[in-house]
C-alpha positions, 0 to 999 in steps of 0.5 A: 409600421409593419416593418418596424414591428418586425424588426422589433419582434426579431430584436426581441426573439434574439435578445432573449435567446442570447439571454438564455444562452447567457443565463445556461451558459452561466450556471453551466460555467457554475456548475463546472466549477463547483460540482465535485470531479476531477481529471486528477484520479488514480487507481492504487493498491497495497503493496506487500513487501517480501523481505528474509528472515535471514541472511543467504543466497537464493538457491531457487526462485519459484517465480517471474515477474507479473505472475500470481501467487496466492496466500502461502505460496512458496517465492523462493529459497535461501540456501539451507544448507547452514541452517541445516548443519546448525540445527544437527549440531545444536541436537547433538549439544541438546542430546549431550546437555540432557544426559547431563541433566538426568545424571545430575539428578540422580545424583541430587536424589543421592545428595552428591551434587546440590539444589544449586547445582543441579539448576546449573545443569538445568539451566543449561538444558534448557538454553540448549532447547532454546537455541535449538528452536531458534535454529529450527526456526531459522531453517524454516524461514529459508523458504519465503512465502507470500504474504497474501493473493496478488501479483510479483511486480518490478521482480529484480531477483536472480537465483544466487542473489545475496540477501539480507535479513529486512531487505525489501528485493520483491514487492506482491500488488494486493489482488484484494486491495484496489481503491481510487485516489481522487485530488480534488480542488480544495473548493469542492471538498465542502461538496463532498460527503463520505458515501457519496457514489462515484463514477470512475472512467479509466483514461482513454476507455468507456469503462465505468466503475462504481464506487463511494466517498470513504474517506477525506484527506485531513491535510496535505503538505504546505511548501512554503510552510517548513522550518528552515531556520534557527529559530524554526519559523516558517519561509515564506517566499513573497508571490504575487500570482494573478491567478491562485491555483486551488490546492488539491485534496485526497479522497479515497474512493471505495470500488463497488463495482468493476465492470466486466472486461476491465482489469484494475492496474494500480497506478492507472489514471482516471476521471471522478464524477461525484454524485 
């Protein structure tokens, strides 16, 4: 009896360790599956993109690749030397089409020339003016500023570069504009509230940055969901998967908090736990 019982009280001892293990195990496992984080998290920024007013030639670039500029900070110069002989020119046009303009007057008040003529010559001092502006506005746009504090990154630029007006040739990474992207499982987003805090941790680093839910993709691109035909209906390829991979959704994550000693880089990979 002795040794039954024994028996009996191991079986009994293990049996609800297993089912312990079991009962842990699984709402650990549920836990897993449906607790908000994810693997798939990247750290972005803004991107200013520099481009000229005008068409010319870079006649003095004022910085390299990864270096900082502040708000205002002169880039680079296209050639001014037109723009110049444009704005002298156009002043003499200016200076000739006033004399003109105050001889015609005298002469209205002397009924010479009439009302309507006199709008003639006013006219054209005043377009005259207006090209005149617009040249200066030219020469100035010869000098190319930052649009905002951050850094020049990927710069292709050389001096002697031809540039055209709208031509995106330097990109500035925002210094002010860091956040998080995180794509999350579809079957967590109901989980997920705007202000909910976030911990970060950048791939491969015991770094935590603190941060909140601000906002939830509203939609994402569907593959199979595209007018190819005529008649504008969607194609839907026939898939018969065992498993069905969940979609993964948007969440912009705001940076309250980088701690000391890291350096935020757009582009960097990181996990995202939500709490």
């Amino acid at each position: 009896m002795n040794t039954k019982t024994t028996k009996l009280i191991r079986f009994s001892i293990t049996f609800i360790i297993v089912l312990i293990a079991l009962i842990l195990g699984f709402f650990l496992w549920q836990k897993y599956i449906n607790s908000p984080w994810t693997r798939d998290g990247r750290i972005r920024a803004d991107i200013s993109l520099v481009s000229p007013e005008i068409n010319g030639f870079i006649s003095k670039l004022y910085v390299k690749d990864n270096d900082f500029v502040k708000k205002g900070q002169v880039l680079f110069d296209i050639n001014p030397s037109k723009y110049k002989k444009s704005v002298l020119r156009i002043e003499n046009i200016v200076k000739i089409a006033k004399d003109e303009y105050t001889l015609s007057k005298k002469s209205y008040q002397k009924h010479r020339i009439s009302k309507v003529q006199l709008d003639l010559f006013k006219a054209k001092y005043n377009d005259t003016l207006s090209r005149l502006d617009f040249a200066k506005m030219n020469l100035k746009a010869t000098k190319v500023y930052a649009s905002s504090d951050g850094w020049v990154t990927n710069l292709a630029l050389k001096e002697g570069d031809y540039l055209r007006i709208g031509d995106n040739k330097m990109a500035i990474i925002d210094a002010n504009s860091f956040w998080v992207y995180g794509y999350f499982e579809e079957n967590k987003i109901p989980n997920i509230k705007k202000g909910t805090k976030a911990i970060i941790t950048p791939l491969g680093t015991s770094f935590k940055i603190k941060g909140h839910v601000q906002s939830i993709a509203r939609g994402i691109s569907d593959k199979d969901n595209s007018p190819t035909n005529g008649r504008l209906l969607a194609n839907v390829n026939p898939s018969f998967p065992w498993v069905r991979l969940a979609q993964r959704i948007p969440v912009r994550i705001s940076i309250d908090e980088v701690p000391k000693g890291f350096v935020l880089r757009a582009g960097t990979t990181c996990t995202i736990t939500l709490k």
